[in-house]
C-alpha positions in Angstrom: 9.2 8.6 11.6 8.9 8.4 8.2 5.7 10.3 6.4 4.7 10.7 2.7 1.5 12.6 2.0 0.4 12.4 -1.8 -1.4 15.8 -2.9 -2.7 17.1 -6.6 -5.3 14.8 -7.1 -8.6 15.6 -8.9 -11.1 15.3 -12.0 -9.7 16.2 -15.4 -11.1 15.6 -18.6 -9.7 12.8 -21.2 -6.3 14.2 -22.8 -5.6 16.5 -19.7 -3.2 16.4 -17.6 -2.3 16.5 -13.7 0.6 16.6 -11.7 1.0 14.4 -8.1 3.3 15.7 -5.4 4.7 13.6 -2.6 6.3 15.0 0.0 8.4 13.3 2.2 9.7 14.1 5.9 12.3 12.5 8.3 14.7 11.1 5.4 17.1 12.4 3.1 15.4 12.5 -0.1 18.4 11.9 -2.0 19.5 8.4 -0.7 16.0 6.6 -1.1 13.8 5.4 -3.6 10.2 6.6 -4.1 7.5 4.7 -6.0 4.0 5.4 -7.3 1.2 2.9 -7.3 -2.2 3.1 -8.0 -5.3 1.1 -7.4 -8.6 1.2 -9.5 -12.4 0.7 -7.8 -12.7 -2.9 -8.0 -8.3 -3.9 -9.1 -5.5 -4.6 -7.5 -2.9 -2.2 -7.1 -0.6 -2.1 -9.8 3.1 -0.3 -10.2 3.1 3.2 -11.9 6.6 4.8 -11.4 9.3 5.1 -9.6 12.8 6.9 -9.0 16.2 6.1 -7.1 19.4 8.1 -7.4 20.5 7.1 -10.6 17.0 5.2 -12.4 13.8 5.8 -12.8 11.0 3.2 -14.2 7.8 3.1 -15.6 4.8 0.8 -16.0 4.4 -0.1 -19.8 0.6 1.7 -19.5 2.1 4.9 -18.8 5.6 5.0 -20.7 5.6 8.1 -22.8 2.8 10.2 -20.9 3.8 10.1 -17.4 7.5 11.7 -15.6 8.6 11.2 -12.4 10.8 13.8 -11.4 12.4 14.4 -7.7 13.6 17.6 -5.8 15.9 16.6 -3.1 16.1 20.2 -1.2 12.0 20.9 -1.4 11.7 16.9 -0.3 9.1 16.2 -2.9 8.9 13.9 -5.5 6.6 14.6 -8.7 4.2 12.5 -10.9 3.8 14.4 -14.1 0.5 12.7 -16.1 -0.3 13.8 -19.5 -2.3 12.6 -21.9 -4.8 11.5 -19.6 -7.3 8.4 -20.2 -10.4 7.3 -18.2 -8.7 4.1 -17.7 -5.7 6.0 -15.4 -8.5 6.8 -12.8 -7.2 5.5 -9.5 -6.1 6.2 -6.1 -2.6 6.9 -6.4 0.0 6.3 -3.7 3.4 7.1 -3.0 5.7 5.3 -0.8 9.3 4.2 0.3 11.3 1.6 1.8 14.4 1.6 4.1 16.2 -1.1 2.1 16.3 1.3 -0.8 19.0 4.0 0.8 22.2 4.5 -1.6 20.7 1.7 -3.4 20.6 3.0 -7.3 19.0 0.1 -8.6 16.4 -0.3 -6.5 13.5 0.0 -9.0 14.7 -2.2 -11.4 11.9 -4.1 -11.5 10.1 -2.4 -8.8 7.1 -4.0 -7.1 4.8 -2.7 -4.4 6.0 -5.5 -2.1 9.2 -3.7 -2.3 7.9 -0.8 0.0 7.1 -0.6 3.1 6.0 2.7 4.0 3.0 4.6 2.4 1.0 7.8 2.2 -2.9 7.7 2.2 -3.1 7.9 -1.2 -4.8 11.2 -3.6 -7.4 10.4 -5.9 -7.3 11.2 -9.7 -10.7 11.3 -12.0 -10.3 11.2 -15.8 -14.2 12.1 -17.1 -15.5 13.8 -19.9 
């Protein structure tokens, strides 16, 4: 069975940085594609990032600060947020979907909808 568990969440001030770590079990790494979401108190969750074999996308609200970054052999799959802002406070998710394996192009155009399995989610606080 599949499992993604989100870790590296926490408070950091405006123009910090953070970085998220999903680790994933029971699939090979290399032949899926891995998204993060997030979801604000009182939004909907929106899209963040997200990597396949041969792509990796990004929401327009984090192009330029955030990286998404993948190692196959440790399993893990890394969000790296700099440049912080108050309004990137959110749960953040990670999560994967059998329809994605050896499928390069899955997150062209990624949406959550896309996904169907999910970790519980770490939360991130940007406040002075």
């Amino acid at each position: 069975q599949v499992q993604l568990v989100e870790s590296g969440g926490g408070l950091v001030q405006p123009g910090g940085s953070l970085r998220l770590s999903c680790a994933v079990s029971a699939i090979n790494l290399e032949h899926y594609a891995i998204g993060w979401f997030r979801q604000a108190p009182g939004k909907e969750r929106e899209e963040v990032s997200c990597i396949s074999a041969n792509n990796r996308a990004y929401a327009d609200s984090v192009k330029g600060r955030f990286t998404i970054s993948r190692d196959n052999a440790a399993k893990v799959v890394n969000l790296q947020m700099n440049s912080l802002k108050p309004e990137d406070t959110a749960v953040y998710y990670c999560a994967t979907d059998p329809r994605s394996y050896r499928i390069g192009s899955f997150c062209n155009n990624f949406r959550q909808d896309d996904f169907e399995t999910w970790g519980q989610g770490t939360q991130v606080t940007v406040s002075s």
